[in-house]
Structure formats: C-alpha cells, structure tokens
N, C-alpha and C positions, 0 to 999 in steps of 0.2 A: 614475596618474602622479604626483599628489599625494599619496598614502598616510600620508608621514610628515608629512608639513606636516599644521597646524590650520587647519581652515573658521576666516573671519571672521563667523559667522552669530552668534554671541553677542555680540562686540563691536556689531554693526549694532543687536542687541535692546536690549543693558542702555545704549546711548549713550540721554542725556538730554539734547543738544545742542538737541536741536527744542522744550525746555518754554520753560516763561516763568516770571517770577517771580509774571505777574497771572494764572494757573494756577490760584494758592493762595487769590486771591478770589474773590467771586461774577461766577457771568458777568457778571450788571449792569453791576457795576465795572469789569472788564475791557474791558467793549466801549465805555463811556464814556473810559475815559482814552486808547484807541487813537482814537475819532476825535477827541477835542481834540489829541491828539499828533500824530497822522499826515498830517492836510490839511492845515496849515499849509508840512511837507516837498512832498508831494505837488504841491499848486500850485503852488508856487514853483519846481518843475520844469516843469510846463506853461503855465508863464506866457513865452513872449519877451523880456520887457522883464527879467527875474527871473532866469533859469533859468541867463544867465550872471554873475552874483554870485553872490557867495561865501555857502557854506552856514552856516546859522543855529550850526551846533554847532562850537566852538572845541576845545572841551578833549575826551580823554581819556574823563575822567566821563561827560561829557553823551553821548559818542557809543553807550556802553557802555548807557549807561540808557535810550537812547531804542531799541537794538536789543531790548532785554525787549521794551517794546510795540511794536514792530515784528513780532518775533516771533509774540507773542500776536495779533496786526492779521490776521497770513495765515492762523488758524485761523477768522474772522468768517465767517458766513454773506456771499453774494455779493448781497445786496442791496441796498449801497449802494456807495461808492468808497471804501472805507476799504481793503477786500484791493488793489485797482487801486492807489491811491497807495505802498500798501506794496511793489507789487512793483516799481512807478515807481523808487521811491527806493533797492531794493535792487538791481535790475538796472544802475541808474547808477553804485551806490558799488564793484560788482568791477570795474566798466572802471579801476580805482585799477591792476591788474596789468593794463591795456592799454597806457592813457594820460593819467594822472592830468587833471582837471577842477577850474573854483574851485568846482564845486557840488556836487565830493566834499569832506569833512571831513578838517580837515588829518590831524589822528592816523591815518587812513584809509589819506593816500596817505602816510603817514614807515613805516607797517607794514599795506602790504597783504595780504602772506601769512595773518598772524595774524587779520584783520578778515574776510577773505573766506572763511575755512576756518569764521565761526562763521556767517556769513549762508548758507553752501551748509547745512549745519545746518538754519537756520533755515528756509529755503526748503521744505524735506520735508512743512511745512504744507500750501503749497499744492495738491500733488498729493493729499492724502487726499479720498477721492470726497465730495462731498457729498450733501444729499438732494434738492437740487435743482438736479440735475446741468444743463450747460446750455451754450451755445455763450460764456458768460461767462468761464467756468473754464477751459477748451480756449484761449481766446483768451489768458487769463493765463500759461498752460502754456507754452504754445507762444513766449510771449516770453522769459520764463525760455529757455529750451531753444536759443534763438537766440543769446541774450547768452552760455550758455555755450560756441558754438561757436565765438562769437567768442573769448572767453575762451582756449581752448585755440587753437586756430590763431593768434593773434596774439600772444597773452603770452610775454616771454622771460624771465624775471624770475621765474617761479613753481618757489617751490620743492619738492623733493621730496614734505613733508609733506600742501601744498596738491596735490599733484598725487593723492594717494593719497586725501584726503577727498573732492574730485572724485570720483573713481572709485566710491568706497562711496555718496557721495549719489547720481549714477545707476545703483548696483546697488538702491538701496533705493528709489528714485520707481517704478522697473522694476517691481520684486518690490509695490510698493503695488499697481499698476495691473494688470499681466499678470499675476499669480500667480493670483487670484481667475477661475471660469467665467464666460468671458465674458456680455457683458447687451446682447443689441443694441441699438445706437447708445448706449450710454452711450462715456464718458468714455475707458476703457480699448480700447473700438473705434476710438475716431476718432484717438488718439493715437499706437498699438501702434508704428506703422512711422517715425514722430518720433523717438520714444523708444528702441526698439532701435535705429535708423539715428544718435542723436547719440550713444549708448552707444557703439556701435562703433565710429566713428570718434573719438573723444576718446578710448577704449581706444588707439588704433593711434596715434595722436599722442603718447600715453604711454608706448610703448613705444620712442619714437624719443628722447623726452627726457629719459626714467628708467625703466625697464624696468618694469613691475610682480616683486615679488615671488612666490614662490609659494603661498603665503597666497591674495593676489586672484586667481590665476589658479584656485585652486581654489573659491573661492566663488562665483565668478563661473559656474563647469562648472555646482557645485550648483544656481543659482538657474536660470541659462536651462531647465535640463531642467524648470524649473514653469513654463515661458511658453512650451512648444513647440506646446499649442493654438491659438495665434497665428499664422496663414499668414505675418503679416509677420517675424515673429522668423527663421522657415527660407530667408524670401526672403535677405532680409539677412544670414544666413550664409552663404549661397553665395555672393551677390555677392562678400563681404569674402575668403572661401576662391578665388575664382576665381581675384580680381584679385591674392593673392599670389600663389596657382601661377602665373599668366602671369612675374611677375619669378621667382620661382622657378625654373623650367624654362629663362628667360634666362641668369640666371650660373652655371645647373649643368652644361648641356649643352653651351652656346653657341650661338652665332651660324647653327651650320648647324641646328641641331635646330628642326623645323617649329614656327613662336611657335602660342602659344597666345593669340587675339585675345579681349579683352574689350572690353566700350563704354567711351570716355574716362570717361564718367561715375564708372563702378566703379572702373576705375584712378585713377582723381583719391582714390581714397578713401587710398589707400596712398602715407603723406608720400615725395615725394622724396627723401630726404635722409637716408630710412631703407637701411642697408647693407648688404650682403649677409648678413651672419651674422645682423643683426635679422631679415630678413626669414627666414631658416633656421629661426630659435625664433621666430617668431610666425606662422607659419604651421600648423607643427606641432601650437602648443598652440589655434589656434583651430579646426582639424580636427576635435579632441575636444571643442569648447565644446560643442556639441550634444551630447554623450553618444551614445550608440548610437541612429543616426536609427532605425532599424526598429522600435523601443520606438511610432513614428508610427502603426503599425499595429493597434497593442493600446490600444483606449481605457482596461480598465483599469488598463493602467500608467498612462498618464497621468493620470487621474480622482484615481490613489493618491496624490498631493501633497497636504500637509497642508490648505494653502486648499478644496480640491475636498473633500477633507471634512469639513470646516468646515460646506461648503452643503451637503453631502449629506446632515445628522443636522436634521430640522426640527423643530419646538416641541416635539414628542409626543417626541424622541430617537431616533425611528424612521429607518431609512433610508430615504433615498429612490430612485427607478429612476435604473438608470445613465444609461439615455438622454433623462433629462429635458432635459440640458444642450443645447441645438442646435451649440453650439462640438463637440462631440464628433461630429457629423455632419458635420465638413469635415475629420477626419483623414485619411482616404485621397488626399484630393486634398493635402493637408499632406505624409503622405510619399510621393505620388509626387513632390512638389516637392524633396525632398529626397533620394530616389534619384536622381534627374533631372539635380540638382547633382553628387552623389558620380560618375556615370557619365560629365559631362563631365571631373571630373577624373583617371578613369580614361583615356579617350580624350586628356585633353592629354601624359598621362606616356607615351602609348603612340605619340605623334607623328601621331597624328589631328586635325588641327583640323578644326572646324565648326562654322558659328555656332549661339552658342546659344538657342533656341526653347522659346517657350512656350506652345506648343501643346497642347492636350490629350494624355493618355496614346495610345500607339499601339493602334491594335486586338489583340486577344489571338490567338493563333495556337489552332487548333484543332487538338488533338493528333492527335484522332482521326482527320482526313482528312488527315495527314499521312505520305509514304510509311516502311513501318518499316523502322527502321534498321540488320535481321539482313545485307544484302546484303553493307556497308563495315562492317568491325570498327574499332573508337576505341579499341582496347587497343593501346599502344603497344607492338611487338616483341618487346622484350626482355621484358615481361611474359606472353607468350600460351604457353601451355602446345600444346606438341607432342602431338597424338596423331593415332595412325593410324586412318586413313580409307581402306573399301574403296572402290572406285569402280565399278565397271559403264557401261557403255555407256548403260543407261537413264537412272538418276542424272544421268549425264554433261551429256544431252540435254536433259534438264531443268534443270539448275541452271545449263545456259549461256543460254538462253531466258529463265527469271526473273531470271539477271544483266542481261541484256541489258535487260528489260523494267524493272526496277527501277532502273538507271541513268540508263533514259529519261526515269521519271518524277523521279526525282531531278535531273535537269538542266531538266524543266519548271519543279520549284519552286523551282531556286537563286537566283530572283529574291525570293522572300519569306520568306529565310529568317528563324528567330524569332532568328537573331546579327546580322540587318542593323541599322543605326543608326535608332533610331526617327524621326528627323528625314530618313530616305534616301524617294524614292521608289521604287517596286519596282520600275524599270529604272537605279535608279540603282547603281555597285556600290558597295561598299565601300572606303574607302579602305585602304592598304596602312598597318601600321606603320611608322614608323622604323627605318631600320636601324641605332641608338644608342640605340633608345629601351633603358630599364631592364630589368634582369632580371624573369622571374615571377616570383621569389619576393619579390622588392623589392616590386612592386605587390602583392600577395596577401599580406604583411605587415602592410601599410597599409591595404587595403581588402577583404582576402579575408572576415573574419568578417562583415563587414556585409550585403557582395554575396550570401555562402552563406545566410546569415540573411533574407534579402529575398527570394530565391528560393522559400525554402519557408515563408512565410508562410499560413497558412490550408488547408496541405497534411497532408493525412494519409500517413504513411509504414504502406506495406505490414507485413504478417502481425503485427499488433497492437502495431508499436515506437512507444515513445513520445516523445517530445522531451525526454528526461531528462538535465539535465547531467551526474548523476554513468557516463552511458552512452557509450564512444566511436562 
C-alpha cells in the first residue's frame, strides 16, 4: 500500500536528538554535574511552598544548557533521584502546549512546540532497559506516558511538526521495548499494553488534527509486525479496528443496517470529532497495521525480525533453538486472538451482531465423525456438468434409502455445525445476514486472502501439492 513512499526507519537510526553534550566526557563527570544540576529543579518542584514560583531559568541560554544535562540525567542508572527529578521537570515543562505554569521557564512557554519536540528526543533515554530493571523505571515510564496523553487529548496549539516527532518518539520507545524476545516480568512485559494502548490512541488523535503522512503510516506497518509476539499489541488492534468498523458501518449503511456494538471504553478510543471520511482512511490503513495476521501462526516468521536475531547468535555465533524463547510459545493463542478480531469484523459487515467474547477457541469439529457430504452437491448449477445416468429399479431403492438416511443424519447435526458462530451454543441458530449487507466479493476482497490463509494453516494439501506461490 506504501510501495512508493520511503520507510522512516533511518531517520529514527541516524537522529542524534537523545545524545548529550556530557556524552563526550567521562561518566564521572557526567553524573556529577547532573546531580548538582538537576535537584535543585527537581525539589523545587516538590516542594509546596516552591513549586508555585517561578523557575530558576530566565533566559534562552540557560534553558537550552540545562536540557544537555537533563538529557544526559535520564541515561543514570536508577539509583538515586537524579532520573526521578529529571523526569519531574520534564513532564511539567510539555504541559507549556497544555497550560503554561510560572514553574515552566519563560522561553519554554513564548515557544513550546520547538522546546517540547527536543525534550520528546530526550525522553527516549528513559525507556532503554536497564540492568537493573525494576518497578522504579516502569513507575517513571508510565508517568512519561500519561503526561503524553495528556498532551495529545488536551493540546490545541501543537503544531504539525511536534505532532509528527510524537509519533516517531512512540514508534521508537515501542520498537526499544517490544521489538526485542520477550524476558518474563521484565520491563517490556509490564509495559507492552501502556505503550501500544498510548501509541494507538495518540495515533488516532493524530489523525483527526493532521493526518499522518504516508511515510508514518508505513513505518509504523514495519515496526508493529516486530511486536506482534506481544498478546497485548493484537489486543489493542482489534479493539482500535472494531471501534472504527462500529462508526464505519454507521455512515455507510445507515441507520437500518444492524450496529455493530462495542464496549464505550473502545469506542471512547475514537475522537469524536473525527469525520466521516477520516474515519474511511483510518480504518483502512489500521486494518493492514498488523500486516498479515496469520504470519501469527508461523513462529519462524516472527522469530526472523532483526532484534530476535540479534538474541538468537550467542557468544560462540552459534545459533541458538528456535524454541528457546517462551514468548514464541503463546503464538497460537496470539493469532487465535487475532482471527477471532478479523471474524468479528467479518460478521459486523455481514449484519450479524454479537457480543464479543473472550473465551477460549471453540472445540475443533471432527471430520471424521461427520456425515459425508456426497448426498447435497455445493457446486453451484450452472457449474455441474450433465451427464447421463442409467437408473434401475435397484439403484433406485437404494439411493432413496441412503437419501433419506443421510439427510437424517444431516438434520441431527445442523445444530453443530463447524459454520456456527464460535460464541453460539449448539441449540442456538445462527443469525441471518443483512439483507444490505455488502457484496461477497466486497468482503472477500478485504478479508478473503487471510481467512483462506488461516484455514489451511498446518494442512497438508493432497497428492504431493505444495504451498507454492508461484502455483495457482
């Protein structure tokens, strides 16, 4: 869909936004002049008596020099308050594009766009894991993460620019965290569903107050496909896919066409005030963020992301077993979470509604004790080839018999069939389509390669054919 457009993945590499200038001396040095620099800000933020006078920094210069060690402050190991103040004092100075403060610095709030597009920069420190990862760092994380929600939901005033360095700073904190095999209870565990969940909706926020370009739309496709070992990455794309299709199938069908209900919570995700045509192109292009969910089923496509082999070549250069990773042991439950999504939004276009359930996969239908299908032919008329048939009286007597008996059994098991809705119980029926809903080939446009692709997952196809693309 991107094709001609250029990925932003080398801009994200060669930006140098996140160094410091105290980079260039020894750590010593560097971590001495962030804490004489930094506590003095810091407390005088959590001081009461303080915290509403005006900030220490006047001019221009000072503010500019004190974000070097600022900067340098969030690369410190987390065992004193020196990262804690620093994130103090930078979380305070973007509310400059909320609601300026006298304990933001004046030059700050005269040009917040410019101030806050180099502190989102600077902030990318804090997300790099440390080695002594810890409910310290998470707790830092996670206020970052909040202040930018605030940020994008409340700011009216941001412009374009800053709206776009946003974007890339949570496509890169993302790709720091989620790209890499997961590491139980570390860092990128406890955060995953934070971090794609503020991702997503400050994308969708973006999209109502300047579109992203197709540049980020397409980097953004690139990177999630390294984070779809993440249960919560596929959650959160369905959610965000649901709750457009519900307004989607709103202004498309109308008013008669059966809505398609999601939880307020999901729908809260999608700004009001987004229009119909945004919600047309942003539905679309978040369908494809996931790339082709059934890739869910093949651990070594996913494994093949540059980070997974990264860890996969150990000291020796040796490879190591695929299945060392435990994260690669919850794909199937990963993409049935993700067919699970695709199929409810087959059933909303089809004017089926039902709620949706997350309940385990349905029991598998057993083919074998199911009655065979020679009695009702499924070749549609105009297809079936004429030919003559002698009949006899014996024939006759018998193929009316196995009719009969085959139909019987066929009406014992049209309560379980393997086309009911996995969410139906087996005397429940099926609901009817729409009589408006879309054409087949509309939906089999959109969702047919996936659905066919899903189906024969882990199937071997008869008299030696192989799954060859160049093969129709």
């Amino acid at each position: 869909m991107y094709s001609e457009w250029r990925s932003l993945h080398l801009v994200i590499q060669n930006d140098q936004g996140h160094t410091s200038v105290l980079h260039s001396y020894p750590e010593s040095v560097g971590r001495e002049v962030a804490n004489a620099v930094v506590h003095p800000l810091g407390q005088a933020l959590g001081t009461p008596s303080v915290a509403g006078s005006e900030s220490l920094l006047k001019t221009d210069k000072e503010v500019k020099w004190t974000m070097e060690v600022i900067c340098y402050g969030l690369t410190l190991p987390l065992d004193g308050e020196t990262v804690k103040y620093c994130v103090d004092v930078y979380t305070d100075w973007i509310m400059a594009l909320v609601l300026p403060k006298d304990s933001i610095p004046l030059p700050v709030i005269k040009e917040p766009n410019l101030y806050v597009q180099s502190i989102l920069k600077h902030l990318q420190n804090l997300f790099v894991p440390r080695q002594e990862q810890g409910s310290s760092q998470i707790r830092l994380c996670l206020q970052v993460l909040r202040a930018i929600q605030k940020l994008a939901r409340e700011s009216s005033i941001m412009a374009r620019e800053t709206w776009e360095v946003l974007l890339l700073f949570l496509l890169q904190i993302n790709d720091i965290l989620l790209a890499p095999p997961t590491v139980q209870g570390g860092i990128a565990e406890n955060l995953a569903e934070k971090l794609i969940g503020v991702l997503f909706e400050v994308w969708l926020l973006a999209c109502t107050r300047c579109f992203p370009t197709p540049p980020y739309w397409k980097t953004a496709k690139e990177m999630v496909a390294n984070w779809r070992h993440h249960p919560a990455v596929v959650e959160q794309w369905s959610k965000v896919t649901c709750a457009l299709t519900s307004r989607l199938l709103r202004f498309t069908y109308g008013p008669s066409f059966p809505p398609f209900k999601v939880p307020d919570e999901d729908a809260s995700l999608i700004p009001p005030e987004m229009d119909n045509e945004c919600v047309a192109q942003t539905w679309f292009r978040f369908l494809h963020m996931l790339s082709n969910p059934v890739d869910l089923s093949n651990p070594a496509i996913i494994s093949s992301t540059p980070k997974f082999q990264e860890q996969f070549l150990n000291v020796s250069g040796m490879p190591q077993e695929l299945n060392q990773y435990p994260c690669l042991k919850h794909l199937p439950q990963i993409f049935f979470r993700a067919m699970r999504g695709i199929s409810c939004l087959v059933d909303a276009f089809l004017g089926i509604s039902r709620p949706r359930s997350d309940s385990a996969p349905p029991t598998p239908v057993n083919r074998l004790s199911m009655p065979q299908s020679t009695a009702v032919s499924t070749t549609p008329p105009h297809n079936r080839r004429h030919r003559a048939v002698t009949v006899n009286k014996a024939t006759m007597k018998t193929s009316t018999v196995s009719t009969a008996h085959a139909s019987k059994v066929q009406h014992q098991t049209s309560s379980t069939s393997p086309l009911s809705s996995p969410n139906q119980t087996s005397s429940e029926p099926r609901p009817l389509p729409a009589p408006r809903r879309p054409k087949v080939n509309s939906i089999l446009n959109l969702f047919g390669s996936w659905l066919f692709d899903a189906a024969f997952v882990h199937c071997k196809l008869h008299n030696g054919i192989n799954r060859d693309s160049s093969m129709t």
